[in-house]
FIKEZA-896453 format. One line per field, with one value per atom (N, C-alpha, C): residue in three letters; x, y, z; atom name. Coordinates in pm, whole numbers, m for minus. Layout:
BEGIN
code <- ALA/...
u <- X/...
v <- Y/...
w <- Z/...
site <- CA/...
This chain:
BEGIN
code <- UNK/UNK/UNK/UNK/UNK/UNK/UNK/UNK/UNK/UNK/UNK/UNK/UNK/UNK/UNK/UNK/UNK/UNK/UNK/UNK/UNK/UNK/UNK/UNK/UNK/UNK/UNK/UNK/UNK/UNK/UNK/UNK/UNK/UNK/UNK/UNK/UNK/UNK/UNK/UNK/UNK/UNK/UNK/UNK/UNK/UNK/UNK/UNK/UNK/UNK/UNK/UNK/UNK/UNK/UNK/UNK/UNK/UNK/UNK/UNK/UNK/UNK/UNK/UNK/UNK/UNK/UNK/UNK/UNK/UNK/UNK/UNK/UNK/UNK/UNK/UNK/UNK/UNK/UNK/UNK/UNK/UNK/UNK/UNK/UNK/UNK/UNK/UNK/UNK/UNK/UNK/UNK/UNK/UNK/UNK/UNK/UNK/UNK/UNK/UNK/UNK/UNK/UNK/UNK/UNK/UNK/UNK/UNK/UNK/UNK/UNK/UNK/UNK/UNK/UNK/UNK/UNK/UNK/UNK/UNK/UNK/UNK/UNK/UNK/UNK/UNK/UNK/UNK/UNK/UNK/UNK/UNK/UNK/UNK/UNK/UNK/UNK/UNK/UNK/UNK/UNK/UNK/UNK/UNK/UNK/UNK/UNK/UNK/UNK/UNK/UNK/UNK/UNK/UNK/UNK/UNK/UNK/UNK/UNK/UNK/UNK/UNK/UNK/UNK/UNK/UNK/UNK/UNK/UNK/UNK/UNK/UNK/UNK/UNK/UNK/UNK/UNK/UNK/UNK/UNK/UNK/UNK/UNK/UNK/UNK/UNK/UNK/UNK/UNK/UNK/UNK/UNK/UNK/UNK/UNK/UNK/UNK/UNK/UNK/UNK/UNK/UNK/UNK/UNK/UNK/UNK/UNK/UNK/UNK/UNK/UNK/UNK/UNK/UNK/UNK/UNK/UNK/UNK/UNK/UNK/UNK/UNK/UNK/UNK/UNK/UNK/UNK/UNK/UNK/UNK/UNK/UNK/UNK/UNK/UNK/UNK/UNK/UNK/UNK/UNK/UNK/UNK/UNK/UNK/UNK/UNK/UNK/UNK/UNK/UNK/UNK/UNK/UNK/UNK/UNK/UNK/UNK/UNK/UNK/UNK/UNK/UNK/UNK/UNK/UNK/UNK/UNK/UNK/UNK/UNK/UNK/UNK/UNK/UNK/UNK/UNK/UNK/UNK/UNK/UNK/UNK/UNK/UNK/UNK/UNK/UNK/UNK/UNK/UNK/UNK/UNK/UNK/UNK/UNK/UNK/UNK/UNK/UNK/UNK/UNK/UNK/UNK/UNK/UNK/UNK/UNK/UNK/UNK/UNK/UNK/UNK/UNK/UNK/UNK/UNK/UNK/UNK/UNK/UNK/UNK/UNK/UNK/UNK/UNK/UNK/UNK/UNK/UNK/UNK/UNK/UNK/UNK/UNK/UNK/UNK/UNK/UNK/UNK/UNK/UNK/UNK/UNK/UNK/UNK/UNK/UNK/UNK/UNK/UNK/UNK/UNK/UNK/UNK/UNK/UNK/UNK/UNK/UNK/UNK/UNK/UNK/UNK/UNK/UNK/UNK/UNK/UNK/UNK/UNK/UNK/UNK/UNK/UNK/UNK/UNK/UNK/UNK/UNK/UNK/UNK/UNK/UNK/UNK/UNK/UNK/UNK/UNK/UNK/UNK/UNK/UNK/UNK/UNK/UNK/UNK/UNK/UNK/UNK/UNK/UNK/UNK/UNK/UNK/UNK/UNK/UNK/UNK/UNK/UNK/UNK/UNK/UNK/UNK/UNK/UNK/UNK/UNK/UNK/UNK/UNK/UNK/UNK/UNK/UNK/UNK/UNK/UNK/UNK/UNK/UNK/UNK/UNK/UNK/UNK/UNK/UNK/UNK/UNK/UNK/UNK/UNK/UNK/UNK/UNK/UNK/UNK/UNK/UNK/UNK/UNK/UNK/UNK/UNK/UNK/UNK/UNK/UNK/UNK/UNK/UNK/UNK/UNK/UNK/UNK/UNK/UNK/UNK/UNK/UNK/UNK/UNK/UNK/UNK/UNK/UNK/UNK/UNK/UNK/UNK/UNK/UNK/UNK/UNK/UNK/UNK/UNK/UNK/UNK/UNK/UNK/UNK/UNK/UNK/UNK/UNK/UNK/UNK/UNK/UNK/UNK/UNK/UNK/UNK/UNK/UNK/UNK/UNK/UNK/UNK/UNK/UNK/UNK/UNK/UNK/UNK/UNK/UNK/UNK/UNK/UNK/UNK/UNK/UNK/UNK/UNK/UNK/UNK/UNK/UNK/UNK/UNK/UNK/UNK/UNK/UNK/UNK/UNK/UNK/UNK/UNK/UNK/UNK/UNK/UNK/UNK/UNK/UNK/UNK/UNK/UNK/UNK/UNK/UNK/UNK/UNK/UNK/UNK/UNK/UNK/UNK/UNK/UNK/UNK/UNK/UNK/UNK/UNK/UNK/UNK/UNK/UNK/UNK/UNK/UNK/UNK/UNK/UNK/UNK/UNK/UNK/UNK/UNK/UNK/UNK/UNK/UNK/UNK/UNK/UNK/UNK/UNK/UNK/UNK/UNK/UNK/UNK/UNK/UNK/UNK/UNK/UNK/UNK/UNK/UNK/UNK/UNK/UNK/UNK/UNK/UNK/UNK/UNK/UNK/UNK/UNK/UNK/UNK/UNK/UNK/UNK/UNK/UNK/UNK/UNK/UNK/UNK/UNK
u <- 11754/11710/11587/11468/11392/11378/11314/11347/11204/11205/11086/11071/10991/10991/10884/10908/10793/10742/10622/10584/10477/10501/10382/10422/10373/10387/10510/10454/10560/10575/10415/10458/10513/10553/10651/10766/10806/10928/11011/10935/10961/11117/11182/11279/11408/11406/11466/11586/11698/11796/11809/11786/11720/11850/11995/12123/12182/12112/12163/12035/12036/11887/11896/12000/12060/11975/11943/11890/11733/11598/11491/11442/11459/11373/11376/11288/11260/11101/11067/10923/10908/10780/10784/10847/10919/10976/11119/11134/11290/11247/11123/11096/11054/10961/10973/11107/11182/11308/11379/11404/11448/11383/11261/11188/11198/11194/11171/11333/11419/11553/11604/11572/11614/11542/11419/11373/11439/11470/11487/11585/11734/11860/11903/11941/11978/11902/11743/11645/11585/11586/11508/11665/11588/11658/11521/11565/11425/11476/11432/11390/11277/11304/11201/11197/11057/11071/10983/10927/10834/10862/10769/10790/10712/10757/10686/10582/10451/10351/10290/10310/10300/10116/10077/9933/9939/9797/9860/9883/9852/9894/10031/10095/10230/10333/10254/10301/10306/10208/10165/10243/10299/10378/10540/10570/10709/10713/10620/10599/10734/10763/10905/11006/11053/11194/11177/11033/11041/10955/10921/10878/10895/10869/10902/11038/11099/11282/11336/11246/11324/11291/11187/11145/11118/10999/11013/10943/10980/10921/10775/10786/10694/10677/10556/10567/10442/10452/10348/10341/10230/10169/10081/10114/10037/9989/9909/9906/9698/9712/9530/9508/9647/9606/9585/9706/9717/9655/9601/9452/9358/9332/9241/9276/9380/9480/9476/9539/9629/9452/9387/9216/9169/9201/9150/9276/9404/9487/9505/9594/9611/9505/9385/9312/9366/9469/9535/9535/9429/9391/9353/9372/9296/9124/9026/8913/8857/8780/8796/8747/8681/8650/8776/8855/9026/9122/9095/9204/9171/9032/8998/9069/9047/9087/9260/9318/9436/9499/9446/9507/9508/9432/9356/9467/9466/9593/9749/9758/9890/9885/9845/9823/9778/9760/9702/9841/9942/10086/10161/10151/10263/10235/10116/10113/10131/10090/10124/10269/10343/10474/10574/10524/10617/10517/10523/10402/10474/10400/10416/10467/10473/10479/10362/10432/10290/10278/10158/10156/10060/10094/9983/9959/9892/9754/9714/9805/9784/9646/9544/9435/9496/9436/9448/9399/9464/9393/9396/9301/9351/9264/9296/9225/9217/9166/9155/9239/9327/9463/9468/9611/9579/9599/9625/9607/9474/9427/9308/9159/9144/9046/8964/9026/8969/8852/8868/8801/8781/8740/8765/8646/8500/8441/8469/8536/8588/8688/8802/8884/8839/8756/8708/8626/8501/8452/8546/8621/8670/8803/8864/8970/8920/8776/8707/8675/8658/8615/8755/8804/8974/9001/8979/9008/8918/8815/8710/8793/8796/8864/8974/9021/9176/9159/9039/9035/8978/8903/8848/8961/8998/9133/9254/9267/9318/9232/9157/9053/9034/9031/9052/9152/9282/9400/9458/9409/9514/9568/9566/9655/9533/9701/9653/9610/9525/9466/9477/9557/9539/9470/9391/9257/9351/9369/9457/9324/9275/9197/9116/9035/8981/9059/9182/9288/9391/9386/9442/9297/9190/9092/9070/9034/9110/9228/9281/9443/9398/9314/9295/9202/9163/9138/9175/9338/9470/9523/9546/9634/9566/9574/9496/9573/9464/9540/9654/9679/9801/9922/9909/9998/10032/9938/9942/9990/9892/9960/9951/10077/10124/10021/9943/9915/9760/9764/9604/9634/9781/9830/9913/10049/10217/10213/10245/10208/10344/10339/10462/10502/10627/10684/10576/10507/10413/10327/10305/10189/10271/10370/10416/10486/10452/10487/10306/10255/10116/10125/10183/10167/10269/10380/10465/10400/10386/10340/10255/10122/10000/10071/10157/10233/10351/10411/10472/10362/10252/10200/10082/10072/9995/10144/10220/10371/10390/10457/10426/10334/10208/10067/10068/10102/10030/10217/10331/10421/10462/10358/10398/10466/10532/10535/10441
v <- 6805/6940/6931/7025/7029/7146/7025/7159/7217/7343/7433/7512/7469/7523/7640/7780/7826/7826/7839/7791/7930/7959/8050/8145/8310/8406/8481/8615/8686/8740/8755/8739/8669/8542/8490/8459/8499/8523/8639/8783/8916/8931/8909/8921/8846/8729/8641/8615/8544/8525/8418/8391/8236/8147/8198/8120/8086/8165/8117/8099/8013/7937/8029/8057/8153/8287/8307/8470/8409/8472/8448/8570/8680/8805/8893/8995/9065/9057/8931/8924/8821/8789/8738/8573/8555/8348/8442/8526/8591/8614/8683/8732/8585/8481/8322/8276/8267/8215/8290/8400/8500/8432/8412/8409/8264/8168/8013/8010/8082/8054/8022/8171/8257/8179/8124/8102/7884/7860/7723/7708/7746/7701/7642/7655/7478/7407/7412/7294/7339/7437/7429/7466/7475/7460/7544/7703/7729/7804/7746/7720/7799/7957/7965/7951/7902/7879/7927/8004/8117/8161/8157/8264/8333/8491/8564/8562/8550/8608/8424/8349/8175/8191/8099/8068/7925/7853/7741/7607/7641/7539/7578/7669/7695/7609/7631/7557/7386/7356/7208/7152/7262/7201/7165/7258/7253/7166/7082/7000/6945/6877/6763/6870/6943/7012/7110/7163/7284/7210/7111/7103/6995/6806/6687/6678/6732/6725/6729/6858/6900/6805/6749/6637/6761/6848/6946/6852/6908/6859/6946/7073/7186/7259/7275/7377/7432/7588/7701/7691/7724/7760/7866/7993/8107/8120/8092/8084/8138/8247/8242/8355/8471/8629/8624/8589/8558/8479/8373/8290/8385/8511/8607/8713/8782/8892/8883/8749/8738/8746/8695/8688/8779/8950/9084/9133/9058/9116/9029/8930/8881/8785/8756/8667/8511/8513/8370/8334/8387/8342/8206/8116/8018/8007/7971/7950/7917/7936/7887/7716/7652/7527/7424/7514/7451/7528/7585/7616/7534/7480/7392/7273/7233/7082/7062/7152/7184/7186/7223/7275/7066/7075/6932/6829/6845/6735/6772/6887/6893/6857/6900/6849/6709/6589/6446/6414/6456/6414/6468/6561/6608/6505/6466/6417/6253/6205/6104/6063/6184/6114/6191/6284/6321/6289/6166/6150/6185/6257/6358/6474/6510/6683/6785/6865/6973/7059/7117/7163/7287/7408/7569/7602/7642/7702/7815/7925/8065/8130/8164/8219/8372/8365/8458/8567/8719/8835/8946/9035/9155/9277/9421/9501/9631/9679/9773/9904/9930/10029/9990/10078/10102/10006/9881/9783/9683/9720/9632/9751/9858/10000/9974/9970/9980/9885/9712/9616/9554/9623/9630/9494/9529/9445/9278/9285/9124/9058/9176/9122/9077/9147/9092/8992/8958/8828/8699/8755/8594/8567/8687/8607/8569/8584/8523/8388/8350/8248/8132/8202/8126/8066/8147/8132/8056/8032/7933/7813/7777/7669/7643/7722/7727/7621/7669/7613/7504/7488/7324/7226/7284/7177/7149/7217/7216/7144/7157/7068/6920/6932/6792/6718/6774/6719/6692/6741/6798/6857/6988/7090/7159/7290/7372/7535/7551/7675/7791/7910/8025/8153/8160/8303/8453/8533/8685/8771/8715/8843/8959/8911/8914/9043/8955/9034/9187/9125/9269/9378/9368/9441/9499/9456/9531/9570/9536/9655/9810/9789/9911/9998/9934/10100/10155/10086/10151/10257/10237/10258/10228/10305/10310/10132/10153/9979/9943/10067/10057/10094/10095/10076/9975/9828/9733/9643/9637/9560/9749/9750/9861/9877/9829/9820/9737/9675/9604/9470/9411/9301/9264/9334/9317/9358/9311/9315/9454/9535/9626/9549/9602/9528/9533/9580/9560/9456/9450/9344/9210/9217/9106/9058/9168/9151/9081/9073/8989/8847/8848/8715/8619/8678/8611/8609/8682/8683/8538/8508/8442/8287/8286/8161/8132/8209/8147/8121/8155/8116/7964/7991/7823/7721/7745/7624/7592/7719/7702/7620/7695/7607/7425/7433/7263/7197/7257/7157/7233/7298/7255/7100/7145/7002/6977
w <- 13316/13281/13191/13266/13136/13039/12888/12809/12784/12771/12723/12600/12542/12403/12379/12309/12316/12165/12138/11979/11895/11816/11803/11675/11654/11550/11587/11544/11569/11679/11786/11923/12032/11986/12047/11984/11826/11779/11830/11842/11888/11894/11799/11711/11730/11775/11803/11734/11767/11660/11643/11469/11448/11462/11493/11459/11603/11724/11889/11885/11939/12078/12207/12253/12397/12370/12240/12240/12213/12279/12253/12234/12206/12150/12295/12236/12314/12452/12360/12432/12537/12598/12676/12687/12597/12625/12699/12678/12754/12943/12954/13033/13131/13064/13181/13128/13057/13066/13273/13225/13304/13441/13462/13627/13630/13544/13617/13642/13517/13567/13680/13727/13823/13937/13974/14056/14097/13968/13952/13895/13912/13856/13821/13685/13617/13597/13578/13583/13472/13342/13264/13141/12972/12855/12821/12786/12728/12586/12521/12336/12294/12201/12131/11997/11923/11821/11729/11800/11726/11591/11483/11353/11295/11263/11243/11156/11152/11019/11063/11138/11161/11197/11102/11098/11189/11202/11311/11190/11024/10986/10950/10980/10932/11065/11198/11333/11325/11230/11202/11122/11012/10878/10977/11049/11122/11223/11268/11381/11425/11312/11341/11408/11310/11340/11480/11449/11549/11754/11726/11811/11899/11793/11859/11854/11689/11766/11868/11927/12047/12151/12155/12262/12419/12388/12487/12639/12748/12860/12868/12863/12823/12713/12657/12530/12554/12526/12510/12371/12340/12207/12179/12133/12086/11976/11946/11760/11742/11619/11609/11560/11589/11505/11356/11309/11176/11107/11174/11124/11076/11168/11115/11025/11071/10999/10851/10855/10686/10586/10625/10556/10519/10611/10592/10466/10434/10375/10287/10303/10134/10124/10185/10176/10209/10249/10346/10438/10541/10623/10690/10766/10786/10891/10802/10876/11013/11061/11252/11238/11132/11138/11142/11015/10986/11065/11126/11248/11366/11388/11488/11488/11398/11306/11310/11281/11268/11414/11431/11633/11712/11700/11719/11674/11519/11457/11481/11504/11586/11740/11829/11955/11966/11896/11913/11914/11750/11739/11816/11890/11987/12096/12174/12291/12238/12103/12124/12090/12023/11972/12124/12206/12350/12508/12497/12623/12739/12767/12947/12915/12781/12787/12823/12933/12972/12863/12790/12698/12763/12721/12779/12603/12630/12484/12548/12497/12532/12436/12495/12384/12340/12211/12121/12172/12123/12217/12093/12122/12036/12084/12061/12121/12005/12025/11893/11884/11781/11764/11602/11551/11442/11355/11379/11256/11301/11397/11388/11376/11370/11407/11272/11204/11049/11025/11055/11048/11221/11277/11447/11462/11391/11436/11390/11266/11227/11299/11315/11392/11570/11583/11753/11743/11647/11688/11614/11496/11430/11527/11614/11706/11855/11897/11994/11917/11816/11730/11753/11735/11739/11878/11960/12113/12140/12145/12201/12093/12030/11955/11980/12075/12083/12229/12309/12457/12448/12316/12287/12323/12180/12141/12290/12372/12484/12615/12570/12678/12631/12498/12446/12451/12502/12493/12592/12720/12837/12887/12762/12793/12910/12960/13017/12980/13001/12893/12928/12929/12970/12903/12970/12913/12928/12826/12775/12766/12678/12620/12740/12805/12977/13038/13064/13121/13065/12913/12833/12813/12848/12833/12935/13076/13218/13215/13184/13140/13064/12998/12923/12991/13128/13252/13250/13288/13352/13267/13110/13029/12883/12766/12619/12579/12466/12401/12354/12284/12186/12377/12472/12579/12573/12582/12635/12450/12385/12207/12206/12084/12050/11893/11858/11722/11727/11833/11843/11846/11831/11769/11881/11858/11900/12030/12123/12285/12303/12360/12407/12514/12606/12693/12836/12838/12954/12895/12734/12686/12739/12716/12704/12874/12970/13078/13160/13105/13104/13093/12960/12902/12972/13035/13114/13247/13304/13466/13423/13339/13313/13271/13220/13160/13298/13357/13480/13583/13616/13742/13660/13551/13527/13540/13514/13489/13624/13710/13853/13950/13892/13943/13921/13800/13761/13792/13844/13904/13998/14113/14257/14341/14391/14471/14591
site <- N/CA/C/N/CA/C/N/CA/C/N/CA/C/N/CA/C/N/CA/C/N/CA/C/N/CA/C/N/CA/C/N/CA/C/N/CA/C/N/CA/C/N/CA/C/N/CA/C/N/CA/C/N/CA/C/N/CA/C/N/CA/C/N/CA/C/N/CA/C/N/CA/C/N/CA/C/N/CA/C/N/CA/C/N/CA/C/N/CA/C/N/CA/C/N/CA/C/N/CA/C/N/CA/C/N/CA/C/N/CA/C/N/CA/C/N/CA/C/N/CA/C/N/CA/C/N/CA/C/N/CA/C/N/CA/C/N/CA/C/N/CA/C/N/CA/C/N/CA/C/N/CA/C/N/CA/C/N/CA/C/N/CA/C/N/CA/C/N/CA/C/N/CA/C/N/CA/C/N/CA/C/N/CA/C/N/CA/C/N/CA/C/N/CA/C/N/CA/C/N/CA/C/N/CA/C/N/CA/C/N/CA/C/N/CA/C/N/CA/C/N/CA/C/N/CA/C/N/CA/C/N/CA/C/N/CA/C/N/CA/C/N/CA/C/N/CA/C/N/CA/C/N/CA/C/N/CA/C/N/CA/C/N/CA/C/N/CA/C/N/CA/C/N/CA/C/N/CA/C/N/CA/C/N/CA/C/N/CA/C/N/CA/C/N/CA/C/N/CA/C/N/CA/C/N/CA/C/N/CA/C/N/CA/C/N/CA/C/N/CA/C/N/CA/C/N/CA/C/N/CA/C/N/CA/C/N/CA/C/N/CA/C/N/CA/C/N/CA/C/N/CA/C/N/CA/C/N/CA/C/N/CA/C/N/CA/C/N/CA/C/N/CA/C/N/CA/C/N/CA/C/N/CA/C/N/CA/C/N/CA/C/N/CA/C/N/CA/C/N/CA/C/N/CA/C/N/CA/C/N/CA/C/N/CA/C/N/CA/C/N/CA/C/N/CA/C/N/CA/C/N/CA/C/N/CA/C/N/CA/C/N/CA/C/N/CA/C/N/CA/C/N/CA/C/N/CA/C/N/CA/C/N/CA/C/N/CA/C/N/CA/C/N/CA/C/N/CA/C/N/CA/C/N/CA/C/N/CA/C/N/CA/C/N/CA/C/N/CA/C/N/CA/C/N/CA/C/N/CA/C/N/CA/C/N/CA/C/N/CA/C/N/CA/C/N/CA/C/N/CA/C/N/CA/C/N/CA/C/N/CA/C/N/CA/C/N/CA/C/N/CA/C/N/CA/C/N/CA/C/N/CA/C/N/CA/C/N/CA/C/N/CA/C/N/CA/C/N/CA/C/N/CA/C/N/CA/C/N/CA/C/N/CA/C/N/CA/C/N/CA/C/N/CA/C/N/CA/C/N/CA/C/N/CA/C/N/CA/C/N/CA/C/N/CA/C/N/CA/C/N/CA/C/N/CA/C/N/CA/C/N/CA/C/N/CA/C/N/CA/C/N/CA/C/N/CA/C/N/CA/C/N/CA/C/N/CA/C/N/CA/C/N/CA/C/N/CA/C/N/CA/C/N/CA/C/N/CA/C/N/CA/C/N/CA/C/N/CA/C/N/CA/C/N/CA/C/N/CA/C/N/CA/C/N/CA/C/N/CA/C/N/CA/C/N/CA/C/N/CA/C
């Protein structure tokens, strides 16, 4: 059986219960749990380990417990709002040079301490609603700042990289922003019915037989 771990903030915590592994939130690690399940019986263990307000050195500090413990076969990684977020608010933000750097030194130790784990590097997304409107223009270029660093560090590693932002912005033809992230941030269940569709068809893709 393989196991799948998903890694990230509070959009992939999305309210998880930290005391069963069996419960993964409401967001999308429930929703590819649900379809690879369903499509592949008995062949996956899916683990989220997401935490809320998680910067990517907060993902780096937890490495051991939350990630090589598990010895994942697969792990997604969402991580890059709060790199920018926490900076406009308590000033704790992490920088895009040291979020580069950071991303980088966790991904060298994951692949070299779990060799042959597929690893996805979900890019960072955000769209403008009411917690991002206020500082709209910081928050859009410093989390494009993130995301290009995000696809470095994934290109540097092996991973496989999936592009959001693109896609939640053609969404907002269809439907206002706060439809798709309820806040500019927090994906609603269609946001997060994105981020799953986009994370099952790369997993799919790169282990066809």
């Amino acid at each position: 059986m393989k196991t799948f771990v998903f890694q990230g903030d509070s959009i992939t915590d999305a309210g998880r219960h930290r005391a069963d592994e069996e419960t993964r939130g409401s967001g999308y690690p429930t929703l590819v749990a649900a379809r690879l399940g369903f499509a592949h019986p008995g062949e996956y263990r899916f683990i989220n380990r997401g935490i809320s307000g998680d910067r990517i050195v907060d993902v780096n500090a937890r490495i051991k417990p939350d990630i090589l413990h598990l010895r994942p076969d697969i792990l997604s990684i969402l991580i890059g709002i709060n790199d920018v977020w926490h900076e406009l608010g308590s000033r704790n933000g992490v920088d895009n040079d040291k979020y580069l750097r950071t991303y980088c030194e966790l991904l060298e130790e994951i692949t070299r301490m779990c060799p042959g784990v597929q690893i996805y590097i979900l890019e960072p997304f955000v769209l403008k609603a009411s917690a991002t409107e206020a500082h709209w223009d910081v928050f859009y270029a410093e989390t494009r700042l993130r995301a290009a660093s995000a696809k470095k560090a994934a290109a540097q590693f092996g991973c496989t990289f999936i592009p959001l932002q693109e896609k939640f912005e053609a969404l907002c033809e269809k439907a206002p922003a706060n439809y798709w992230l309820v806040d500019g941030v927090h994906p609603s269940a269609m946001g997060h019915e994105l981020i799953a569709r986009e994370l099952v068809k790369a997993v799919e893709k790169r282990n066809a037989v």
